[in-house]
Structures are given as C-alpha cells and as structure tokens.
C-alpha positions as a Markdown table, in Angstrom:
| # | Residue | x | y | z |
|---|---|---|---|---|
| 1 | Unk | -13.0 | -41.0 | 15.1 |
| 2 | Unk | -11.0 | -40.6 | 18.4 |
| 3 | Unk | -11.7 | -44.3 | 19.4 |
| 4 | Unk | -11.1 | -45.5 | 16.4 |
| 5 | Unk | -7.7 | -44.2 | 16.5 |
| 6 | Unk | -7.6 | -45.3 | 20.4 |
| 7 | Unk | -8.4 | -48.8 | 19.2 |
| 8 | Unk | -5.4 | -49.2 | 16.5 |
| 9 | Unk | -3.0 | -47.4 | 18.3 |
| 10 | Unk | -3.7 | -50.4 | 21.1 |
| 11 | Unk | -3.8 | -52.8 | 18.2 |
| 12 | Unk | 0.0 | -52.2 | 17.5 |
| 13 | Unk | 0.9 | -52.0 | 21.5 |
| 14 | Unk | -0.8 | -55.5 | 21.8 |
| 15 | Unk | 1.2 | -56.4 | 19.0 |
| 16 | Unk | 4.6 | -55.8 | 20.5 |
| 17 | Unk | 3.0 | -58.2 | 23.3 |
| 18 | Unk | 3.3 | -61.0 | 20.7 |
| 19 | Unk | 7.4 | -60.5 | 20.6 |
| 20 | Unk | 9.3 | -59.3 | 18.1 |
| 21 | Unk | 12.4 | -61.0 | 17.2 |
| 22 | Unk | 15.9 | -60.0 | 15.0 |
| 23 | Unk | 19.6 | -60.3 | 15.6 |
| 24 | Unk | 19.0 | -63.5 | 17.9 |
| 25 | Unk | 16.9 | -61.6 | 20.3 |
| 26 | Unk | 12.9 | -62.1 | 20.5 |
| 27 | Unk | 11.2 | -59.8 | 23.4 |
| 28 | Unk | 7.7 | -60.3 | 24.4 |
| 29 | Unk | 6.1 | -58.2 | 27.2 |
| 30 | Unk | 3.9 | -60.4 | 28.6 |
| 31 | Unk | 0.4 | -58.5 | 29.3 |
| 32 | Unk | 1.5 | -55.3 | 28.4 |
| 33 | Unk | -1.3 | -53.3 | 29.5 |
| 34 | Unk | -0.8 | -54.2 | 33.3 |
| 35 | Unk | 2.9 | -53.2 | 33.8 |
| 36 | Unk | 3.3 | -51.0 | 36.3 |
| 37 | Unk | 4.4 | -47.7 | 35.4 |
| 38 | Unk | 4.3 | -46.7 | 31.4 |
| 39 | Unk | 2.9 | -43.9 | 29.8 |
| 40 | Unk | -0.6 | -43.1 | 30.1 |
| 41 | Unk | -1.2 | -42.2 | 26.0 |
| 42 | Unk | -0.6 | -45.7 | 23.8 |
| 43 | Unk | 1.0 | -44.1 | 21.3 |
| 44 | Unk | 3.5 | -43.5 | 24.2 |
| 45 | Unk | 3.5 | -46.8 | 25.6 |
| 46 | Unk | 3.8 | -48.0 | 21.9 |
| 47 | Unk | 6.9 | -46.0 | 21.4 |
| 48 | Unk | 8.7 | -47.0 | 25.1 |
| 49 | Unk | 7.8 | -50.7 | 24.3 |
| 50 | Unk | 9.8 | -50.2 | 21.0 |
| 51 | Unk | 12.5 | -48.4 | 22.0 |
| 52 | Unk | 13.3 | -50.7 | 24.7 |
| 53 | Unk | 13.0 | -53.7 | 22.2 |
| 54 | Unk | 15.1 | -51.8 | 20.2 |
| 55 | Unk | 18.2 | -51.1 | 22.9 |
| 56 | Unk | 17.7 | -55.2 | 23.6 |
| 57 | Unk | 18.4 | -55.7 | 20.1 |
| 58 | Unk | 21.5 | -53.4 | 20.0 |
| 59 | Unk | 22.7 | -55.4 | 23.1 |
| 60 | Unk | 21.8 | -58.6 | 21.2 |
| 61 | Unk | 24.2 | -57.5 | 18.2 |
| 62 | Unk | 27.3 | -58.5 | 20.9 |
| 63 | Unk | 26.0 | -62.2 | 21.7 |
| 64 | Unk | 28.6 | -64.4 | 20.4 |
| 65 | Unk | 27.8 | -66.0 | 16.8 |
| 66 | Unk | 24.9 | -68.7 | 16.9 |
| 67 | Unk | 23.6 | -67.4 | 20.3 |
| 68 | Unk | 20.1 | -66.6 | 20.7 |
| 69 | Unk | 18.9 | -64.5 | 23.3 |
| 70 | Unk | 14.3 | -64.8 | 24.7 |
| 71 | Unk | 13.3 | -62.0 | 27.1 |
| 72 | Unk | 10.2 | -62.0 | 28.4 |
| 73 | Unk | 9.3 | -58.8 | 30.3 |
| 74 | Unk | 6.5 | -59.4 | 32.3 |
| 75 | Unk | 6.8 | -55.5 | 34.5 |
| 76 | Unk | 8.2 | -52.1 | 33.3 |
| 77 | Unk | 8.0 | -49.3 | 36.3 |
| 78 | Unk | 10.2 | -46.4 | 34.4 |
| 79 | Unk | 11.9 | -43.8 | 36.3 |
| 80 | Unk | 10.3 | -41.1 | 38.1 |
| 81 | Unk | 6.3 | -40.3 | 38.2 |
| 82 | Unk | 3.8 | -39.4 | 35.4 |
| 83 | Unk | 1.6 | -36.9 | 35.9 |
| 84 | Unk | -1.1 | -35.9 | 33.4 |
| 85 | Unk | -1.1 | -32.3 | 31.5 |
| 86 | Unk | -3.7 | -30.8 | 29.5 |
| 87 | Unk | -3.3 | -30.4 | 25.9 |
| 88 | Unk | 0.5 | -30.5 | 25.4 |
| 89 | Unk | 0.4 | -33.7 | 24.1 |
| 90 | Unk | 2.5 | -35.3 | 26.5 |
| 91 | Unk | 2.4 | -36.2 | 30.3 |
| 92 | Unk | 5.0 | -34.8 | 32.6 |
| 93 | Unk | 7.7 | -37.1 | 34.6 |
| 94 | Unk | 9.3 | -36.3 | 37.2 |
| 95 | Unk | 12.4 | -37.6 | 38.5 |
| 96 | Unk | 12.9 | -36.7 | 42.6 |
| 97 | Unk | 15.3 | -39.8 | 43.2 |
| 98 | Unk | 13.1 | -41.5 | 46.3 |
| 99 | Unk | 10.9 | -44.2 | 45.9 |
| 100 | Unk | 10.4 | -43.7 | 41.6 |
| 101 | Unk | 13.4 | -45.5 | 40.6 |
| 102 | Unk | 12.9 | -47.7 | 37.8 |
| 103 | Unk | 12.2 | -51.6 | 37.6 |
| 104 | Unk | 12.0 | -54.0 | 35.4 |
| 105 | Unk | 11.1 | -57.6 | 35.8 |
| 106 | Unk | 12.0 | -60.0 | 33.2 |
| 107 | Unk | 12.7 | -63.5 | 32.3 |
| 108 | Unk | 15.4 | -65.1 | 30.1 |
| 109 | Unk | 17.2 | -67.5 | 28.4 |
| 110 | Unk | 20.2 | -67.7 | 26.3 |
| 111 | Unk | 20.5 | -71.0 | 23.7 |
| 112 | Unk | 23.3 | -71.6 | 21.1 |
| 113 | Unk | 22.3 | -74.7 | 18.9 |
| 114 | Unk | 19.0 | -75.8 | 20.8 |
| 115 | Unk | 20.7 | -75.9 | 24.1 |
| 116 | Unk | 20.2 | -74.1 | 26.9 |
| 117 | Unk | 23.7 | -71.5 | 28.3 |
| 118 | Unk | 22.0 | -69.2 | 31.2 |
| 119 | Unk | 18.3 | -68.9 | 31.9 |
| 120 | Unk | 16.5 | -67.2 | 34.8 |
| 121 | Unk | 14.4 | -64.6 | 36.4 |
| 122 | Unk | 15.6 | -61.2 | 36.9 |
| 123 | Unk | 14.4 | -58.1 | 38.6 |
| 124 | Unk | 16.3 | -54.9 | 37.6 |
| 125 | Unk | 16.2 | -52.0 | 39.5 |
| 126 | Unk | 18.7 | -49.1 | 40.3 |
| 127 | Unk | 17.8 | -47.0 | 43.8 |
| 128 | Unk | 20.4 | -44.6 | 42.9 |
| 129 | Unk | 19.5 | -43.8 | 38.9 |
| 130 | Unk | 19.9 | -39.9 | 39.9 |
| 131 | Unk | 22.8 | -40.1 | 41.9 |
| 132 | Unk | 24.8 | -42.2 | 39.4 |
| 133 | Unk | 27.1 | -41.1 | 36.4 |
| 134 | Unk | 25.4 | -41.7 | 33.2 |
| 135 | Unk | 26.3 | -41.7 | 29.5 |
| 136 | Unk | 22.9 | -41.4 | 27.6 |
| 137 | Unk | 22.2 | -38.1 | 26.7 |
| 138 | Unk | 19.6 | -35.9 | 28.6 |
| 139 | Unk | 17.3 | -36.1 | 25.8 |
| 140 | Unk | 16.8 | -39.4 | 26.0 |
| 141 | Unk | 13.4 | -40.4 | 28.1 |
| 142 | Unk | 14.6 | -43.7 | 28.5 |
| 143 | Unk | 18.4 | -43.0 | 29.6 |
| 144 | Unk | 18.6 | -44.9 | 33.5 |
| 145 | Unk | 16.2 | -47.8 | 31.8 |
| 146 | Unk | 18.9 | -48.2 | 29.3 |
| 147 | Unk | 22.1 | -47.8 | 31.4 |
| 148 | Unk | 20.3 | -50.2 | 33.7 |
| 149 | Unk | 19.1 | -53.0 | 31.4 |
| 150 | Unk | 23.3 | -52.3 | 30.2 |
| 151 | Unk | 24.6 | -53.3 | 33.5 |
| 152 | Unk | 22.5 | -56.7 | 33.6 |
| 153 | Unk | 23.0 | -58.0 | 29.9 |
| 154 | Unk | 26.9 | -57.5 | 30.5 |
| 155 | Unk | 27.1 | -59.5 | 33.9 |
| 156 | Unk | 24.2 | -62.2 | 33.7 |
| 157 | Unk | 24.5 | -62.4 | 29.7 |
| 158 | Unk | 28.0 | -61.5 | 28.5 |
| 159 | Unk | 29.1 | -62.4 | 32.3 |
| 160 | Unk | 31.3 | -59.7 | 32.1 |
| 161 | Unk | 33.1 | -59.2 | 35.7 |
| 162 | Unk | 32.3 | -55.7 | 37.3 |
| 163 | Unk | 35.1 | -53.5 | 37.5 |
C-alpha cells in the first residue's frame, strides 16, 4: 500500500516535469528528481514544485498583453538544510545564513507574436537571504525563493531599473 502511494505521489511530481502552462507562462523543471536540494517526502517536493509554478504564474499575470513567458528550471537548492525527523510528518530546515542560501538555475525566453524579446540562462542566488528585509510572511516555506525569483523577473523580464 505504502509504495503504491510512493509510486503516484511521484507520478504527479514527474508530471509537473512535463510543464505546466497558463497566463502566458509554461514552467518545466527539467529532471526534477535530481535538483539539488528539495524536500525529501514527494508529496513535499510535489507541493514546492507547485508553489513555485504558481508564484511564476502570478509574476506572469504583469507581462505585457500578447507576451509569453518559457522557464525551464533545470536546479532548485532552497534555503537552508533539511534534515530528517521521525514521525512528524515533515523534515526540519534550518536556516543558519552560511553556505545554505538558495539557488536556482533556470532558462528563459520571452516571445510576443512568435518572435523572440529576451532569452538566456540564469542562475539566482541570494548569499544574504537572512540578512535582508523581506516581505513574505514567516509562514511561508518558500519566502527568500520567492523574493528572489521577484528580484530577477522585474530586472531581466520587466527590465525594471533597481532602485
């Protein structure tokens, strides 16, 4: 019964490898089962995949009119460590602010009408995640992820100017 409740629950995290797409945004993660750092349980990694995908979508909701927006992720290392508990259900992370800041690695491009605005490679990391202001509440898991994916989609996307 367990593994057959292991297997589906992997099912639908190799499904959100396949991309999911609305609002002009499509995100794949490209051989999801090898990023980096996500959590141990799928029906963990399940729910980080989609509520990343998710927050891309929100972003996607400012892209101009006709603009379409393919990310493909091919890395996730979230913030802090994850270390394994017994029987609470989930693992514990820890944030210390050394070498566990988060990365993502990712690929895009941006096309209005068939043609091609901005495309590239992008590594997104913030050293600092701790040490920095933030505006995501505590309770969410996935708070310096979010602020940083924020950051690049407003200067390599909206090519909003820092201020």
């Amino acid at each position: 019964m367990r593994s057959s409740i292991a297997k589906l629950a992997l099912a639908g995290l190799l499904a959100f490898g396949a991309g999911t797409a609305s609002a002009g945004v499509t995100v794949n993660y490209i051989e999801s089962e090898r990023f980096s750092d996500l959590p141990f349980a799928p029906w963990e990694r399940e729910e980080v995949l989609k509520n990343l995908n998710d927050y891309f979508t929100k972003l996607g909701a400012n892209l101009p009119q006709g603009q379409d927006l393919t990310i493909d992720v091919t890395d996730i290392d979230l913030a802090g460590r994850e270390y394994p508990t017994r029987g609470s259900g989930r693992d514990l992370r820890v944030l210390k602010g050394m070498a566990d800041w988060p990365i993502i690695t990712l690929r895009y491009s941006l096309t209005q009408d068939g043609q091609v605005l901005r495309s590239g490679d992008a590594k997104l990391a913030d050293m600092s995640y701790l040490q920095r202001i933030n505006r995501w509440s505590d309770s969410d898991t996935l708070r310096y992820e979010k602020r940083m994916i924020q950051e690049w989609f407003d200067q390599a996307i909206l090519q909003k100017r820092r201020s």
